[in-house]
SENUTI-247144 format. One line per 5 residues: number of its first residue (from 1); their letters; for each residue y, z, x of N, C-alpha, C, CB. Coordinates in steps of 0.02 Angstrom, whole numbers, plus 50000, padded with zeros to 5 digits. Each point is the difference from the previous one (the first is absolute). Glycine has a CB too. Layout:
N
NUM) A) Y:Z:X:Y:Z:X:Y:Z:X:Y:Z:X; ...
//
This chain:
312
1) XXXXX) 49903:49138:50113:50061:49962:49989:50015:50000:49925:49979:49927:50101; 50077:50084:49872:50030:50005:49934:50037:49920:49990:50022:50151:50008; 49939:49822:49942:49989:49943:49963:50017:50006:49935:49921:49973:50069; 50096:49965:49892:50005:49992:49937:49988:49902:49998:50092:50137:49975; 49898:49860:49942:49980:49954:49981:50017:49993:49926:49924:50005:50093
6) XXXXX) 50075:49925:49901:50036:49963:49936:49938:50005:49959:50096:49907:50052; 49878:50116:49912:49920:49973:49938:50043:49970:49950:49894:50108:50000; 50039:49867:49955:50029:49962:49938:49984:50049:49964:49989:49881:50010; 50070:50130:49924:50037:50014:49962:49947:50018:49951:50103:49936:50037; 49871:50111:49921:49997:50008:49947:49986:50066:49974:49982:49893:50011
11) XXXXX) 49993:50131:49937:50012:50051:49953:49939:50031:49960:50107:49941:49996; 49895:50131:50020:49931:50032:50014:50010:50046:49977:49961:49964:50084; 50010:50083:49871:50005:50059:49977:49953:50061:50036:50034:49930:49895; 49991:50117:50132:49950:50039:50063:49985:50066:49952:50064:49959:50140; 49860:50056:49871:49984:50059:49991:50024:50058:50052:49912:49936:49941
16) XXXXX) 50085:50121:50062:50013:50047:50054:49944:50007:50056:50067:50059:49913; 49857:49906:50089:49963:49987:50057:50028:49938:50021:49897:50060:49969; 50110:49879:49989:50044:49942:50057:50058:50022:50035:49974:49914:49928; 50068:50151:50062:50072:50011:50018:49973:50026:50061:50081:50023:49891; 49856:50011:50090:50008:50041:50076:49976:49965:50052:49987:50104:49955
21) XXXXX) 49940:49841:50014:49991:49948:50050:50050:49957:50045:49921:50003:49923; 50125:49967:50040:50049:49956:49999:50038:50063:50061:50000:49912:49849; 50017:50141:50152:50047:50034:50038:49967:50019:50062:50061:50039:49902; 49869:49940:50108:49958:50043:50055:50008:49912:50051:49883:50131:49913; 50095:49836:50031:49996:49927:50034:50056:49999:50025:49934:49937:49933
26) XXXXX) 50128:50067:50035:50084:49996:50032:50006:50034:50044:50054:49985:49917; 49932:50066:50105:50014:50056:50059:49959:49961:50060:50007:50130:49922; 49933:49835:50074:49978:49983:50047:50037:49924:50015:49893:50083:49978; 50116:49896:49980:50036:49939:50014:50041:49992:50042:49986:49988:49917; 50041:50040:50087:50075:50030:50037:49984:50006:50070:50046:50077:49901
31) XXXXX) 49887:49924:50119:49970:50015:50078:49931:49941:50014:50033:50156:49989; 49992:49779:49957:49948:49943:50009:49928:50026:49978:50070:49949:50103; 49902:50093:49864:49933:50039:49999:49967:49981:49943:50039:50096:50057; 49919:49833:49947:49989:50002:49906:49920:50078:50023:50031:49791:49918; 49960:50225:50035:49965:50030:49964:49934:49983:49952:50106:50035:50023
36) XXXXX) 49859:49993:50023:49910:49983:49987:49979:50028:49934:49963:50013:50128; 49993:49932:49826:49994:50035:49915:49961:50083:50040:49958:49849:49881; 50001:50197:50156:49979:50022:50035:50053:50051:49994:49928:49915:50055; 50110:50086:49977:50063:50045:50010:50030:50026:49946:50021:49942:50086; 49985:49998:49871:50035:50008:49918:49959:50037:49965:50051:49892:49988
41) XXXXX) 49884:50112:50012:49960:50048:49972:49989:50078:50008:49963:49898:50001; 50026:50074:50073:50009:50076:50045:50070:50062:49996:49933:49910:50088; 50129:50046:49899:50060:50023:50009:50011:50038:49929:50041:49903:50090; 49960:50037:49854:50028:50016:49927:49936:49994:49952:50129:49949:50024; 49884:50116:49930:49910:49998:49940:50058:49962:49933:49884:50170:50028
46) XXXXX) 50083:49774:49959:50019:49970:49963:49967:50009:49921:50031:49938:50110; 50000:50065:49807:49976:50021:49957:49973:49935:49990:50063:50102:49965; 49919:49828:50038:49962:49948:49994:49983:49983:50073:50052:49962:49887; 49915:49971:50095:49969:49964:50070:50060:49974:50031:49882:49961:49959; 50105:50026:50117:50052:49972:50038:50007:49933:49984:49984:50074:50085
51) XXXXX) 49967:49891:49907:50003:49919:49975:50055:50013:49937:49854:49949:50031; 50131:50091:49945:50023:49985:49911:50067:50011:50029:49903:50052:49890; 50112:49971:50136:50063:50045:50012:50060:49947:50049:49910:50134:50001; 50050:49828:50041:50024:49955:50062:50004:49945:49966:49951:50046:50101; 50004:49912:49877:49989:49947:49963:50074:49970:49958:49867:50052:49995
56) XXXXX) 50154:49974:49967:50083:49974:49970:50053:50017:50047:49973:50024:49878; 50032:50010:50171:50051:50012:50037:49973:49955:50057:50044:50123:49956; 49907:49828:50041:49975:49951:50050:50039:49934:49980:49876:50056:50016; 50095:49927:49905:50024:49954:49959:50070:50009:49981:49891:49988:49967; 50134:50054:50057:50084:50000:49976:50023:49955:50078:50025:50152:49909
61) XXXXX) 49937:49865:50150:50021:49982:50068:50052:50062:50031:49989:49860:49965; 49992:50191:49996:50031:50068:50033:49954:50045:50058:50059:50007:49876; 49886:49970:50127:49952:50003:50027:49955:49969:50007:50033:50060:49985; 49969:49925:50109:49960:49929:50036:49921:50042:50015:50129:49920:50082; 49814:50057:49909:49940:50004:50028:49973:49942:50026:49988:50083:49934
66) XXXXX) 49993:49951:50139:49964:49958:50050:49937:50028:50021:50103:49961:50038; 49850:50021:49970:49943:50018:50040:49996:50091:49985:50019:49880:50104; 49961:50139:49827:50028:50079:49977:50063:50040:50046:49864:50016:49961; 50168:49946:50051:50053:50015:50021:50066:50022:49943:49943:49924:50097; 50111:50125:49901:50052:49976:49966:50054:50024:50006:49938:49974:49941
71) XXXXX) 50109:49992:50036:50091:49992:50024:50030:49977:49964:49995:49982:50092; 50064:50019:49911:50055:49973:49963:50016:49943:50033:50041:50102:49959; 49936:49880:50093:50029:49933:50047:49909:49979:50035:50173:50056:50050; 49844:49874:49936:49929:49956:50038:49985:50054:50075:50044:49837:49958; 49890:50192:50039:49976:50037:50052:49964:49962:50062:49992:50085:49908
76) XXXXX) 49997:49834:50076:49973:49969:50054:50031:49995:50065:49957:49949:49917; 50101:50052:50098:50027:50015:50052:50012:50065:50033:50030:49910:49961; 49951:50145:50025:49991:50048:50030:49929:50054:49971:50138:49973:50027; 49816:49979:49962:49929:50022:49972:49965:50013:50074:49990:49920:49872; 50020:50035:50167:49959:50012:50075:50024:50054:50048:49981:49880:49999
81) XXXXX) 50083:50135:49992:50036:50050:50042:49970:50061:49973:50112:49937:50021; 49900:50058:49911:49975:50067:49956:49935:50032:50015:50056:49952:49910; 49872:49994:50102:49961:50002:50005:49965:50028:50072:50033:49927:49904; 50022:50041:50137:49980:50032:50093:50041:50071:49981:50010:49869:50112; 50032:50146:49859:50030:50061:49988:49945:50035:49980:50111:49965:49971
86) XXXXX) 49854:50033:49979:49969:50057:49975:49927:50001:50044:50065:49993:49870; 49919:49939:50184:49952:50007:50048:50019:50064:50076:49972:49852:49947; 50081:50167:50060:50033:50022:50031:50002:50082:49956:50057:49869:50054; 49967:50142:49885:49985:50039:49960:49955:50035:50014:50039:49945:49942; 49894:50006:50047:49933:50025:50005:49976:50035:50057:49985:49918:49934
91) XXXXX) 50042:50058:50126:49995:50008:50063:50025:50088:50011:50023:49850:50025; 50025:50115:49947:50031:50082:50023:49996:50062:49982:50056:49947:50014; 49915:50049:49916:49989:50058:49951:49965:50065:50043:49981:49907:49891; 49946:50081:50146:49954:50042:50019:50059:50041:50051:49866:49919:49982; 50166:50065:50043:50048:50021:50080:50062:50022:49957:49963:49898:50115
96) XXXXX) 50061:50052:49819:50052:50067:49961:49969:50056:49973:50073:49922:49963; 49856:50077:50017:49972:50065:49971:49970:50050:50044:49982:49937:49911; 50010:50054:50170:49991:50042:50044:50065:50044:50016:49910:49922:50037; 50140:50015:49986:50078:50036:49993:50037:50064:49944:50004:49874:50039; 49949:50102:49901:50042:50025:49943:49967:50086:49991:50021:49856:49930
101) XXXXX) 49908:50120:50089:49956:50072:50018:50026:50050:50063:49892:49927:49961; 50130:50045:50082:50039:50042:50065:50068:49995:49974:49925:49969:50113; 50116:50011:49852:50054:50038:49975:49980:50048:49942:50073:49905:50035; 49865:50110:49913:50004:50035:49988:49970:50072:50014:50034:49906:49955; 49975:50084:50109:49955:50058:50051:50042:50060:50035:49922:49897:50034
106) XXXXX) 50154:50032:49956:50028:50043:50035:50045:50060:49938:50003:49894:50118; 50045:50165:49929:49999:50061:49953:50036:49993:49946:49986:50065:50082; 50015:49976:49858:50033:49954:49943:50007:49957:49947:50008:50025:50062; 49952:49933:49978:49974:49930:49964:49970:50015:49927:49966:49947:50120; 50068:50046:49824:49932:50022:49947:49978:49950:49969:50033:50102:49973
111) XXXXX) 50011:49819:50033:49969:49928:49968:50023:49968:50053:50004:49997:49869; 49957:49944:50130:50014:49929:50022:49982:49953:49981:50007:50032:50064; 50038:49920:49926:50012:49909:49955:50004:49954:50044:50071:50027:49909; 49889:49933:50089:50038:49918:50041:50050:49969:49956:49886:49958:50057; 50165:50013:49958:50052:49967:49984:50024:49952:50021:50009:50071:49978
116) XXXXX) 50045:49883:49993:50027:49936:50024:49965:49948:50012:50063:50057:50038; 49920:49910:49996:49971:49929:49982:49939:50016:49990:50065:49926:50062; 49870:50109:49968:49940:50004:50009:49992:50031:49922:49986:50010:50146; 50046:50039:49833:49986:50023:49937:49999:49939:49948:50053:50113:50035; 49981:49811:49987:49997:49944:49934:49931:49969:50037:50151:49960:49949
121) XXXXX) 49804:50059:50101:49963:49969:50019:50000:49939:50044:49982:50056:49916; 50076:49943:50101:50007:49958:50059:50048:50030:50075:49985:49904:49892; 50017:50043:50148:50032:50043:50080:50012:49932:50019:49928:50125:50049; 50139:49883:49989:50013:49945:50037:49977:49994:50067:50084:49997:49932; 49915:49962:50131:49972:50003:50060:50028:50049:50017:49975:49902:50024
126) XXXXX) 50106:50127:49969:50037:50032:50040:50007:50065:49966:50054:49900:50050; 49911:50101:49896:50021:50068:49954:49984:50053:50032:49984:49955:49899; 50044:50095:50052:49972:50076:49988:49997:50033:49996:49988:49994:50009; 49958:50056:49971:49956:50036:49949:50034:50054:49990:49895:49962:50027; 50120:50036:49907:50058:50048:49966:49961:50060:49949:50100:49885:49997
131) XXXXX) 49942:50186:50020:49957:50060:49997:50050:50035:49940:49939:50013:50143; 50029:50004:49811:50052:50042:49963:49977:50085:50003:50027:49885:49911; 50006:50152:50107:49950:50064:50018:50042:50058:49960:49948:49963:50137; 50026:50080:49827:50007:50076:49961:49975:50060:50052:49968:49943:49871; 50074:50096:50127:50019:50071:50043:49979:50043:49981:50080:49980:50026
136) XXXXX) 49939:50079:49971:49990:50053:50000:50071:50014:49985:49893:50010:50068; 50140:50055:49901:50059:50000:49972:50025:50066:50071:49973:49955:49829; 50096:50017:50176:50025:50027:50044:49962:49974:50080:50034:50097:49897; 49938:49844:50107:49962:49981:50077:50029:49942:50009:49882:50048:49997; 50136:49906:49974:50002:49951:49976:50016:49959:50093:50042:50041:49835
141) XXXXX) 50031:49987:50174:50015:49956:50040:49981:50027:50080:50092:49957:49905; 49884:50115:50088:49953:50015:50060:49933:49938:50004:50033:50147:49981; 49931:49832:49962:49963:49991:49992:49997:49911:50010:49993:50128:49942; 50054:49864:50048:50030:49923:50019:50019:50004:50079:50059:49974:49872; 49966:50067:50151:50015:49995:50080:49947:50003:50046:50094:50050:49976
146) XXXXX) 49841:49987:49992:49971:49995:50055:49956:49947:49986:50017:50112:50036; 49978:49847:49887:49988:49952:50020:50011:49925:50032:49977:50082:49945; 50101:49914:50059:50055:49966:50035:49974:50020:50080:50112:50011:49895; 49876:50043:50122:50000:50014:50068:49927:49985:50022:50097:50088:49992; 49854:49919:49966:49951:49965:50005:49980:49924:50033:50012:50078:49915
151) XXXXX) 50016:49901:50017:49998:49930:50014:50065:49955:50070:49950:50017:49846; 50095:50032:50153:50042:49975:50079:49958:50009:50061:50115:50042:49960; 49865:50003:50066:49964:50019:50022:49939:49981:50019:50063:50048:49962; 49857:49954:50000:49963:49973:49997:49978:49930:49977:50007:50102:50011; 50039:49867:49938:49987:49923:49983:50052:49976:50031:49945:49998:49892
156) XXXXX) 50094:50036:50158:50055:49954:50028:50062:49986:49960:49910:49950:50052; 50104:50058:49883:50035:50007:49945:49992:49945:49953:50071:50063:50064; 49860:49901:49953:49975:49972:49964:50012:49992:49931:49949:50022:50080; 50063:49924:49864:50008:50033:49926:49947:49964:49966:50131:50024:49994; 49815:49915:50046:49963:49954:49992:49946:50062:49939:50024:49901:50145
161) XXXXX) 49948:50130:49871:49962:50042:49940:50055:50075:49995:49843:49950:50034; 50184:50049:49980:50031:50068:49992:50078:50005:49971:49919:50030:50100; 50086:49920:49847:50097:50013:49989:50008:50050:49948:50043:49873:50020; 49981:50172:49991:50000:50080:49950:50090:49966:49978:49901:50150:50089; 50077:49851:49855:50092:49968:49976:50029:50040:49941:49974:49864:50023
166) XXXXX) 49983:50172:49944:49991:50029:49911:49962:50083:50027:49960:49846:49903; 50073:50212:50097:49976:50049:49967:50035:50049:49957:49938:49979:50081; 50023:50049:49904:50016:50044:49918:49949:50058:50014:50023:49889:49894; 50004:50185:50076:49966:50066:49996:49969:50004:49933:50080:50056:50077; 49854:49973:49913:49961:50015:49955:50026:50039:49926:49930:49996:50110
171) XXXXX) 50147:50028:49921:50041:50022:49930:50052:49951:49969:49993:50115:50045; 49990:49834:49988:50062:49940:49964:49993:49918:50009:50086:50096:50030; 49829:49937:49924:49978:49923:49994:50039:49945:49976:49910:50049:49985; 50126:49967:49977:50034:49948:49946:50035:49954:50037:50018:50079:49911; 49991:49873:50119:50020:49934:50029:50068:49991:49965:49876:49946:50019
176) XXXXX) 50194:50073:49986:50050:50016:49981:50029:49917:49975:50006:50130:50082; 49992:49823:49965:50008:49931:49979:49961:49978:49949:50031:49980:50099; 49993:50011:49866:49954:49968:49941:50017:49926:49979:49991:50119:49952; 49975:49854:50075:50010:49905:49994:49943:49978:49990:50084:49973:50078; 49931:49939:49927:49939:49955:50010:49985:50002:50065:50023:49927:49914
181) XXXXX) 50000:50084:50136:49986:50020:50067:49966:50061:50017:50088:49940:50014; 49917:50101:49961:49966:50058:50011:49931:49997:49963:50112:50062:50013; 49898:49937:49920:49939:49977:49930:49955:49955:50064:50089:49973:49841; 49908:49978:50183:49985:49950:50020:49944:50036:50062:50123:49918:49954; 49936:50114:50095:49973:50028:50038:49926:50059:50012:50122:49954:49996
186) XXXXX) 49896:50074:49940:49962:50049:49988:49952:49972:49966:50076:50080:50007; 49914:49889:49962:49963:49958:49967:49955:49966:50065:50094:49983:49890; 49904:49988:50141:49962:49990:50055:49992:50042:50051:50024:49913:49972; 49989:50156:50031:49990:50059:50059:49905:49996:50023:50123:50102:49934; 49872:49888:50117:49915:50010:49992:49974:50072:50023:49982:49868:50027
191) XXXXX) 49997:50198:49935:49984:50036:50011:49958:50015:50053:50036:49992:49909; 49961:50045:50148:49965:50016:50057:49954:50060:49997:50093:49949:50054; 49953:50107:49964:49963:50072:50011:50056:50019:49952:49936:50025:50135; 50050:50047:49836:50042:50049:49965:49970:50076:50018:50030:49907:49898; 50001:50139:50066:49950:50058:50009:50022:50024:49906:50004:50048:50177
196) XXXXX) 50013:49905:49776:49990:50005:49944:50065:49995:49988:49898:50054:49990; 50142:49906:50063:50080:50014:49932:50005:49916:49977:50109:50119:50076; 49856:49840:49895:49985:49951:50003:50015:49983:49931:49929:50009:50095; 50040:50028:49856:50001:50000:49942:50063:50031:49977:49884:49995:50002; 50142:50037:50038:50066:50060:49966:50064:49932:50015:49957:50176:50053
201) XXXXX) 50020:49774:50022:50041:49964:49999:50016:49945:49947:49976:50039:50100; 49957:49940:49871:50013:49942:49953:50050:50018:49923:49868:49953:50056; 50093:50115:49939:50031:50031:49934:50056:50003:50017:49923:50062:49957; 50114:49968:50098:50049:49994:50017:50059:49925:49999:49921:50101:50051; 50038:49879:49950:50043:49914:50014:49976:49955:49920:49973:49985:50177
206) XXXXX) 50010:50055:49773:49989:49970:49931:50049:49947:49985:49956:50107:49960; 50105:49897:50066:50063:49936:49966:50013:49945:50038:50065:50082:49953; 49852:49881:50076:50006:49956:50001:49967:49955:49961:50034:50042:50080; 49943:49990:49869:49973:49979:49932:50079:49954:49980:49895:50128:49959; 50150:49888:50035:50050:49983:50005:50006:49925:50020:50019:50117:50015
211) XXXXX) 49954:49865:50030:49997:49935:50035:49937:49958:50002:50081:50054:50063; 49843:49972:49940:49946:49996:49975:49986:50032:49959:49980:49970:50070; 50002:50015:49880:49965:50028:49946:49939:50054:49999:50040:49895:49974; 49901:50039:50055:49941:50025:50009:49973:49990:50078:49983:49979:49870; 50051:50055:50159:49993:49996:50079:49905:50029:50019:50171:50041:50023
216) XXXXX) 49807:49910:50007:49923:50020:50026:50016:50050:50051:49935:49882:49985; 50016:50177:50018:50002:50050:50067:49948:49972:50063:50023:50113:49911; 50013:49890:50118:49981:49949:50078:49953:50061:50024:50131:49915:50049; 49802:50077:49932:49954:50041:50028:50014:50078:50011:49973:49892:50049; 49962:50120:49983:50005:50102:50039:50039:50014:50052:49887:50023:49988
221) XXXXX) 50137:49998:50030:50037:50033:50088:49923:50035:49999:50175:50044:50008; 49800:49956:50064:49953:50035:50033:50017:50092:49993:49984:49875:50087; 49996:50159:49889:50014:50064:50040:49966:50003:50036:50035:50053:49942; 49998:49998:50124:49969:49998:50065:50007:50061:50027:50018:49890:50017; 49945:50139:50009:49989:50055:50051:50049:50003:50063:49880:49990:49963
226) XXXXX) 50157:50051:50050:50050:50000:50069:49992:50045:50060:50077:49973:49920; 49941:49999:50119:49968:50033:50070:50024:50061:50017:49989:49898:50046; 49987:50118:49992:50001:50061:50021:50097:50014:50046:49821:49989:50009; 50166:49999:50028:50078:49985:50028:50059:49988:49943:49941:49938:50104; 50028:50013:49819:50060:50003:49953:50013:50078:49973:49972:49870:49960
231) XXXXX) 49979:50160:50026:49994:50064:49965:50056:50047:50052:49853:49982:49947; 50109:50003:50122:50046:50062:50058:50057:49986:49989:49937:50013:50099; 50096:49914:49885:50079:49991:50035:50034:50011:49939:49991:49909:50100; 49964:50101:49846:50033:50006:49921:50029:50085:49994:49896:49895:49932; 50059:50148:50095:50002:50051:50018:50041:50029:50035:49924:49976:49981
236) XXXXX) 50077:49976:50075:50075:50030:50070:50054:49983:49962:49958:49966:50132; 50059:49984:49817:50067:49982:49997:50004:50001:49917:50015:49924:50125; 49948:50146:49863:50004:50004:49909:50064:50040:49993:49862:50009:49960; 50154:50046:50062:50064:50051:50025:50063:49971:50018:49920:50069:50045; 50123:49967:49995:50058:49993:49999:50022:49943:50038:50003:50110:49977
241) XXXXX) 49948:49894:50074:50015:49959:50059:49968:49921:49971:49988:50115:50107; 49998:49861:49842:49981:49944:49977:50065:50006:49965:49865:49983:49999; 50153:50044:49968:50071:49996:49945:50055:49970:50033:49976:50108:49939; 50016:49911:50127:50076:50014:50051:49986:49932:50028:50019:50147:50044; 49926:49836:49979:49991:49908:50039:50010:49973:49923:49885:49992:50127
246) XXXXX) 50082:50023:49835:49997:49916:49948:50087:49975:49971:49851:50045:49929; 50199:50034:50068:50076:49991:49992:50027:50000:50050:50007:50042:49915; 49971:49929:50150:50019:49970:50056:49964:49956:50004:50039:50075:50047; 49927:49896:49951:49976:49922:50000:50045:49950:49962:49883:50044:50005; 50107:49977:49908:50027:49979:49949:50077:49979:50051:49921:50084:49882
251) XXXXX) 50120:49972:50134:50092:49996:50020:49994:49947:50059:50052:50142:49977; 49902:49867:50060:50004:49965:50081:50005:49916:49969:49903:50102:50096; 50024:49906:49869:49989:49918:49962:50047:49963:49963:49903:50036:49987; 50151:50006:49966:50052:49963:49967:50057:49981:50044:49968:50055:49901; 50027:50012:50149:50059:49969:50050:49997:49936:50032:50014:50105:50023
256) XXXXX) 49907:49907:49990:49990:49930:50047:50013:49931:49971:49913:50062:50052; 50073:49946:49873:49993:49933:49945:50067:49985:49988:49893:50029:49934; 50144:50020:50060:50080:49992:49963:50030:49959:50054:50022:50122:49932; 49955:49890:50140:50028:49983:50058:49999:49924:50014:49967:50113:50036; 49951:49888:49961:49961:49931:50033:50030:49945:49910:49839:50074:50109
261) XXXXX) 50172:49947:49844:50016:49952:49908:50057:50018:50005:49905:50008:49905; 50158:50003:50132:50085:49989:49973:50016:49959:49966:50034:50029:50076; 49930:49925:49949:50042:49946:49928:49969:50007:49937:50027:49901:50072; 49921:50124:49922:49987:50016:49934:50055:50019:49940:49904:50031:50069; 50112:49966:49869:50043:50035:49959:49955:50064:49978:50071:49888:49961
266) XXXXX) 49958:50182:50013:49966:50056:49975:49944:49999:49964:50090:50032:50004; 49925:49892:49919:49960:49995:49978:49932:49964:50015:50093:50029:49952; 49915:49931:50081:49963:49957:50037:49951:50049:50053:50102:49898:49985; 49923:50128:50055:49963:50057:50037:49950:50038:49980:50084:50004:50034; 49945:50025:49891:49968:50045:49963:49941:49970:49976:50098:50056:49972
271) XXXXX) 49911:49895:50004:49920:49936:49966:49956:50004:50056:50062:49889:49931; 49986:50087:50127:49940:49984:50056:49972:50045:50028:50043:49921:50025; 50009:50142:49995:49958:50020:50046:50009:50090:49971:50016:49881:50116; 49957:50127:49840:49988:50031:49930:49981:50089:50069:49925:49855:49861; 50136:50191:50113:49969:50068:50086:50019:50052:49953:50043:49956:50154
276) XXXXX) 49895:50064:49813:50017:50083:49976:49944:50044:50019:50065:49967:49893; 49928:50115:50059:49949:50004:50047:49949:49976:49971:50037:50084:50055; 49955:49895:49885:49932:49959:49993:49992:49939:49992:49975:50077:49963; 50063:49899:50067:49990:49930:50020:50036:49966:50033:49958:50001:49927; 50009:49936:50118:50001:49977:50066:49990:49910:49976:49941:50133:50079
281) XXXXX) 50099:49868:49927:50003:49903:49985:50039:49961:50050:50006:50013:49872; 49956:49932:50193:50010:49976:50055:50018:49926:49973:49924:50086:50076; 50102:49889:49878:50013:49905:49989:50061:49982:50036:49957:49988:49873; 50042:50002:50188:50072:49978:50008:50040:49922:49978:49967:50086:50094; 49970:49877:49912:50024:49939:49938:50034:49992:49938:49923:49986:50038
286) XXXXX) 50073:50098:49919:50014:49990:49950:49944:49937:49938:50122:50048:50084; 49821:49966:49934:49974:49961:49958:49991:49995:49938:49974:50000:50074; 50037:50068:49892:49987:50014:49941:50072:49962:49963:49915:50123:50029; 50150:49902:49994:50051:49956:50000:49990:49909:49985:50037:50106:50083; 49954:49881:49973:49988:49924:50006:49941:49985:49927:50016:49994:50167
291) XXXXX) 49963:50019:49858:49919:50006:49921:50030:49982:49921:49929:50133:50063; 50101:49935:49927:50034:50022:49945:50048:49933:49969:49994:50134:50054; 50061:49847:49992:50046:49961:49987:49973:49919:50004:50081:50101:50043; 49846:49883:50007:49988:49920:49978:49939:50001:49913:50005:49950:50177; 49993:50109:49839:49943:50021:49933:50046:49982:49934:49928:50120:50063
296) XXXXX) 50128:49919:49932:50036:49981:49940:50047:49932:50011:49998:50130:49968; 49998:49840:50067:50010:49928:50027:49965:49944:49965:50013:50053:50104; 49909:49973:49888:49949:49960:50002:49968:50004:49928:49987:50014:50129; 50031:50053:49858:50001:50026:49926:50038:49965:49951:49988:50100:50046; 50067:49899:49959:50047:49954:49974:49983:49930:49986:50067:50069:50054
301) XXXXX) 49919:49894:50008:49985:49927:49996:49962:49993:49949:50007:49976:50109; 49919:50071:49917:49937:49986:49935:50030:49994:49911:49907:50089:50091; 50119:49966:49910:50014:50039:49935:50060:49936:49969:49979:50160:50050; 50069:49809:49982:50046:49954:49995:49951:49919:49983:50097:50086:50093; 49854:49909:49974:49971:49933:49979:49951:49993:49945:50018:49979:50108
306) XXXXX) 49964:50084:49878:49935:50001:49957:50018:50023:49924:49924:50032:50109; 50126:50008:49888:50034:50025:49944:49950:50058:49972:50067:49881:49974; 49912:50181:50063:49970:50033:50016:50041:50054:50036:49916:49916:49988; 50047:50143:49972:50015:50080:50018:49961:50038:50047:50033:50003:49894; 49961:50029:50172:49967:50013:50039:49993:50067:50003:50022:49907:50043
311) XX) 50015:50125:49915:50031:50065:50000:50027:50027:50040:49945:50010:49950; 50044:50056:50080:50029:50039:50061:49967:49962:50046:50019:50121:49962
//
């Protein structure tokens, strides 16, 4: 739920590690989430200590700590929700990382990320488990269909561990949106399996230095060995006859989207449901949208009540 709140008033001079703190804390705010000192460490490498760093932006009342908790708004009222959230989290991880290993089994596949809520470490009762997955160039949306047909099929169309919402080909890493929404996003991706484009991806996505400074790297992706059946079907459909389904998948799929989102506007469409050939973006919420616009909402307030620069 997107919230705001009145603080008291005063006047703080920010280094560029409080800006980025202050902007990581704000992005979660926006979705009730205070933020564990734990996380803050894990997330952003700070050039002093976190105390030193939290401590005057505590005493200004620009930042509330509870129980190593922290926010821009009193976290006691949604500290317990948070808490069965990330018990649920926990729960689920072993069954998203079996999932995330059989999507990257299947043909194509050359990374896989958990994403969306589980990637901030928490899950709601009803959530779920969000997959960001890298291709193979020119497979992309073969490679997405059969895992769509997969999961109709055998999980029933289940999206409980299986929502494929984000892919991208191994030649066009670069994440074309460049926001606090995206920065944000990627910034919490939790690496799975790769077969080494892992590293080409981060270099690739360098400008979100831009938005974090000193962004922590969220652990190894596993490399992993692939089965035997991935190798054959990589094989049957390396040629022409893979070329000819994946630019018929791609046409069938936009038709279907353009069809089922009319009311969408062009631009609006394009954010959400992002169809080239290297890349495949399923939001029909428009969340990044919604995000973006209570973010600089919320941005404002701070920067207005506090008399404080947040930057980009």
């Amino acid at each position: 739920m997107l919230k705001s709140s009145i603080l008291k008033e005063q006047t703080i001079s920010l280094n560029g590690d409080q800006r980025s703190l202050l902007r990581y804390l704000l992005y979660f705010d926006l979705f009730d989430h205070p933020i564990s000192r734990v996380e803050l460490e894990n997330s952003i490498e700070y050039s002093s200590n976190l105390s030193t760093l939290v401590a005057p932006l505590v005493e200004a009342n620009i930042v509330i700590e509870d129980s190593d908790y922290f926010s821009l708004r009193s976290a006691v009222s949604y500290q317990s929700s948070r808490k069965a959230e990330e018990q649920i989290a926990q729960n689920a991880m072993p069954k998203a990382l079996s999932r995330g290993k059989l999507i990257y089994n299947f043909p194509f596949v050359k990374g896989v990320y958990i994403s969306g809520s589980l990637s901030k470490g928490v899950l709601e009762p009803d959530g779920d488990v969000d997959y960001f997955v890298i291709t193979e160039p020119g497979r992309l949306w073969l490679c997405r269909s059969l895992l769509i047909l997969f999961k109709k099929v055998f999980l029933f169309n289940s999206r409980k561990f299986f929502c494929l919402n984000y892919f991208i080909d191994s030649e066009h890493l670069l994440i074309e949106e460049q926001n606090v929404f995206t920065a944000t996003e990627l910034l919490t991706l939790i690496p799975l399996f790769h077969d080494g484009v892992h590293d080409k991806f981060r270099n690739e996505n360098k400008w979100i230095v831009d938005y974090y400074p000193n962004q922590a790297a969220r652990g190894l992706s596993r490399t992993s060995s692939v089965t035997r059946m991935k190798k054959l079907l990589e094989s049957f459909f390396s040629g022409s006859i893979g070329r000819i389904l994946d630019r018929f998948f791609m046409n069938i799929t936009i038709k279907v989207w353009k069809r089922k989102f009319e009311d969408f506007e062009p631009p609006d469409f394009d954010l959400a449901m992002k169809s080239r050939t290297y890349v495949s973006k399923h939001h029909p919420q428009n969340f990044q949208k919604k995000v973006l616009d209570a973010f600089g909402k919320r941005k404002l307030e701070i920067e207005q009540i506090h008399n404080i620069d947040l930057g980009l």
